[in-house]
C-alpha positions in Angstrom: 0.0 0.0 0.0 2.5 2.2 0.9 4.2 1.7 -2.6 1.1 2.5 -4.4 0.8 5.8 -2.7 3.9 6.7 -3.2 3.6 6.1 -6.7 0.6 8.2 -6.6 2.4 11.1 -4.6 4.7 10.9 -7.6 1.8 11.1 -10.7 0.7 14.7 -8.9 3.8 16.0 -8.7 3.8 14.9 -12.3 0.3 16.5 -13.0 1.3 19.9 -11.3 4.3 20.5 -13.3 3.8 19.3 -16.6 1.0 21.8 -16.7 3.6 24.5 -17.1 5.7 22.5 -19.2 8.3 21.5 -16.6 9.0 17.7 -16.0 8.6 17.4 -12.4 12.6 17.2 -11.1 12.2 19.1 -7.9 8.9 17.5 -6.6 11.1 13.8 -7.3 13.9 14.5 -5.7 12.3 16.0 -2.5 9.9 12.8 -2.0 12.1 10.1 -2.8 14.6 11.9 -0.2 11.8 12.4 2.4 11.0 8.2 1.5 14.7 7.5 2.3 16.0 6.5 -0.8 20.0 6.9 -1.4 21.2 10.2 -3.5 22.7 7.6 -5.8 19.4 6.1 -6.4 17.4 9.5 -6.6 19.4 11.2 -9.3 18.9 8.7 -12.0 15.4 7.8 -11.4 14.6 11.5 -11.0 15.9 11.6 -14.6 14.2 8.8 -15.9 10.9 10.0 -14.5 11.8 13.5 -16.1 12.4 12.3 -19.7 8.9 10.2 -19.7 6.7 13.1 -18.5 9.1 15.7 -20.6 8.9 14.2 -23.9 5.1 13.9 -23.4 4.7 17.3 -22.8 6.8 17.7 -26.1 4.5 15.9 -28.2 1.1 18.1 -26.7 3.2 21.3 -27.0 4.0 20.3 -30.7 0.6 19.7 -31.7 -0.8 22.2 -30.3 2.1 24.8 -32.1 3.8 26.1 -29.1 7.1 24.3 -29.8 9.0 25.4 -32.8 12.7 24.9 -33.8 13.3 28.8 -33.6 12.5 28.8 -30.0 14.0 25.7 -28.4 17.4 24.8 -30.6 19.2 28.0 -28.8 19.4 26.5 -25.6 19.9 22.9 -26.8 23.4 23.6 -28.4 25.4 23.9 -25.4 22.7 22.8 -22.6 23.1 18.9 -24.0 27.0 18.9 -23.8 27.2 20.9 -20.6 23.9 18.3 -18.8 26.7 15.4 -20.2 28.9 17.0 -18.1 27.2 17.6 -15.4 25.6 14.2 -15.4 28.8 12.8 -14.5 29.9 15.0 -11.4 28.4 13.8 -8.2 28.4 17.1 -5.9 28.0 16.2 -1.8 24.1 17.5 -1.0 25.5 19.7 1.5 27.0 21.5 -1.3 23.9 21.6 -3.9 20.8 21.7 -1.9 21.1 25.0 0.0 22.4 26.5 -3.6 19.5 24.9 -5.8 17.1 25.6 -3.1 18.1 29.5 -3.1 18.3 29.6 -6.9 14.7 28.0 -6.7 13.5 30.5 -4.2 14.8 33.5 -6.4 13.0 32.2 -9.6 9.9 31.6 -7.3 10.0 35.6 -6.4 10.8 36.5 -10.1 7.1 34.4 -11.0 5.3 36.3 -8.8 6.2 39.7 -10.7 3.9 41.4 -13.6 4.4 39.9 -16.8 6.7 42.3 -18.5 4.7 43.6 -22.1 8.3 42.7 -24.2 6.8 39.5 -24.1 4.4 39.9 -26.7 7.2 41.1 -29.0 9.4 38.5 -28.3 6.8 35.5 -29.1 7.1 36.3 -32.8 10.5 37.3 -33.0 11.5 34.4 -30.5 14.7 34.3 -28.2 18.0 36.2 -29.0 20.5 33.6 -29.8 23.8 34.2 -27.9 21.9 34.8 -24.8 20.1 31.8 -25.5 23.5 29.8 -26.1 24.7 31.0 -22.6 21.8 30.4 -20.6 21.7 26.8 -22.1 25.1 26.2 -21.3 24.7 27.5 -17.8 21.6 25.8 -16.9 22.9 22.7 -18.9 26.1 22.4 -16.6 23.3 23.1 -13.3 20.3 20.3 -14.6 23.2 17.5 -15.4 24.4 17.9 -11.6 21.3 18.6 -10.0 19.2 15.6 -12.1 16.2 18.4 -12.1 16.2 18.9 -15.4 17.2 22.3 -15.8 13.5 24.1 -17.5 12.4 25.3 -13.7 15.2 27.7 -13.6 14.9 28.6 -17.9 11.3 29.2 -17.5 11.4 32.1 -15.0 14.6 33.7 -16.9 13.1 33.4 -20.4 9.3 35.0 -19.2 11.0 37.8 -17.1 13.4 38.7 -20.0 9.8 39.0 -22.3 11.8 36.5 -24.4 8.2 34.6 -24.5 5.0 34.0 -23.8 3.8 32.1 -20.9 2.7 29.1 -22.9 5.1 29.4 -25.1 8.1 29.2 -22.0 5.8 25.8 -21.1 6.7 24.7 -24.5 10.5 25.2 -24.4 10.7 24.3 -21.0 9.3 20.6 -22.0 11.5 20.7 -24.7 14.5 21.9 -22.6 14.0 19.1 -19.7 13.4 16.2 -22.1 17.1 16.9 -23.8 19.1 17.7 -20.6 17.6 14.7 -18.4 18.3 12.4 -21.6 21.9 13.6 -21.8 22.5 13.6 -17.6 21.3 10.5 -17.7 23.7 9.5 -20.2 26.8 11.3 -18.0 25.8 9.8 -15.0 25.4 6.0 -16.5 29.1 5.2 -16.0 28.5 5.3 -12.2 25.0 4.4 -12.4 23.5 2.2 -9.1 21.1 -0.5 -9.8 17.4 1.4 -10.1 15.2 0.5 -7.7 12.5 -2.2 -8.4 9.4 -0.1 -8.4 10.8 2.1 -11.3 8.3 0.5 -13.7 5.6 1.7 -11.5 6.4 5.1 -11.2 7.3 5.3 -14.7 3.4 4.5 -15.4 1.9 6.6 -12.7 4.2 9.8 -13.8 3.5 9.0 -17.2 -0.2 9.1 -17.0 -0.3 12.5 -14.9 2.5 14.2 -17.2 -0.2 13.3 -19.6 -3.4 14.8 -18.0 -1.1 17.9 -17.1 0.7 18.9 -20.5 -3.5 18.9 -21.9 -3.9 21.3 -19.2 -1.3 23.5 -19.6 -1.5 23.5 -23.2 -5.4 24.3 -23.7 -7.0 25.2 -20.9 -4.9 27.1 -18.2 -4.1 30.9 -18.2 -1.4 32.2 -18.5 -1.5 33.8 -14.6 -2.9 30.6 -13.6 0.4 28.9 -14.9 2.8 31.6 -13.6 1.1 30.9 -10.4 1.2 27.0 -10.2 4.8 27.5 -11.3 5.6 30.2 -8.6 4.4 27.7 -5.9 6.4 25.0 -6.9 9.4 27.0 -7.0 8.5 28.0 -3.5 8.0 24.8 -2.1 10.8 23.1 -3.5 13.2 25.8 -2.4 11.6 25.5 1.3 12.0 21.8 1.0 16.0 22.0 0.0 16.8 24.8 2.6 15.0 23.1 5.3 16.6 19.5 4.6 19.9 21.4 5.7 18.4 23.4 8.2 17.4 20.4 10.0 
């Protein structure tokens, strides 16, 4: 029982952030660590889970035209070399969680500001492309070592710089997640533990609320709506870091 609702604690986390195109990272890592699991284990199956829910958040986004080559290969050309990288380096958590949770926290704050009206601009025009390059290679380098994927910290940087819309940030931040997980999870395979059993499960569970959350995100939710539920998870997974330390 106990493994079933776990599983299901996983599917919501899921749900919640594949509504705003992010793959769910955060919310893994904080309840396989509050279920005991190893940091060896949680990395690679917090990657696992983030490519599944990713990649179907890809495929709503596609269809329903809110991911385009122009606006996601920017941050793809050095973000998949530097999540290799960063896939490989195994960082102690007193070192990464009270950094991660503070660079959470700040993107959190940056959510709850008014949308900035360049936005609208930059939708057609898409994101410049050197900044682009640089923020993929820095958020590649952080996703690979953090095994969160890397879109919750490009999604509040790309809507506060009016780079993009809000659905249209969902879209590259789906896009985003699903390359970097795949290429951490390729850096960090070398030194890889055996996954745990009920990977299968959670694989299904995750899979099926990644699913009912990208159709939300993509169709139905506001844009403040999604700023919101993206603001709270930022919150909450910052809070969750900082006070593992803490205690």
């Amino acid at each position: 029982m106990l493994h079933i609702l776990f599983a299901l604690s996983l599917a919501i986390v899921a749900l919640l952030y594949s509504s705003v195109g992010q793959a769910g990272g955060t919310g893994y890592v904080a309840l396989m660590g509050l279920a005991g699991f190893a940091p060896a284990v949680i990395k690679p199956s917090a990657l696992a889970l983030n490519i599944l829910v990713s990649a179907i958040g890809c495929v709503r986004f596609y269809r329903a035209g809110l991911a385009t080559w122009r606006t996601c290969y920017p941050f793809a050309i050095l973000g998949l070399p530097f999540s290799l990288i960063g896939g490989a380096l195994h960082l102690p958590a007193a070192v990464y969680q009270p950094v991660v949770g503070i660079l959470l926290l700040i993107a959190g704050a940056q959510m709850l500001r008014p949308v900035s009206r360049r936005g609208g601009d930059a939708h057609s025009k898409g994101p410049p492309f050197m900044p682009s390059l640089a923020a993929g290679g820095v958020l590649g380098i952080v996703s690979g070592v953090t095994g969160v994927g890397g879109g919750i910290f490009l999604a509040p940087l790309v809507l506060g710089l009016g780079w993009a819309g809000p659905r249209q940030v969902a879209a590259i931040s789906a896009v985003f997640n699903f390359l970097n997980s795949g290429a951490a999870l390729a850096g960090a395979w070398a030194t890889m533990p055996a996954l745990p059993a009920e990977l299968p499960l959670w694989l299904l569970c995750v899979g099926v609320g990644g699913y009912i959350g990208s159709w939300f995100g993509a169709f139905y939710f506001k844009p403040q709506t999604l700023r919101s539920i993206l603001a709270f998870l930022l919150i909450a997974g910052a809070l969750r870091m900082i006070g593992s330390i803490v205690v």
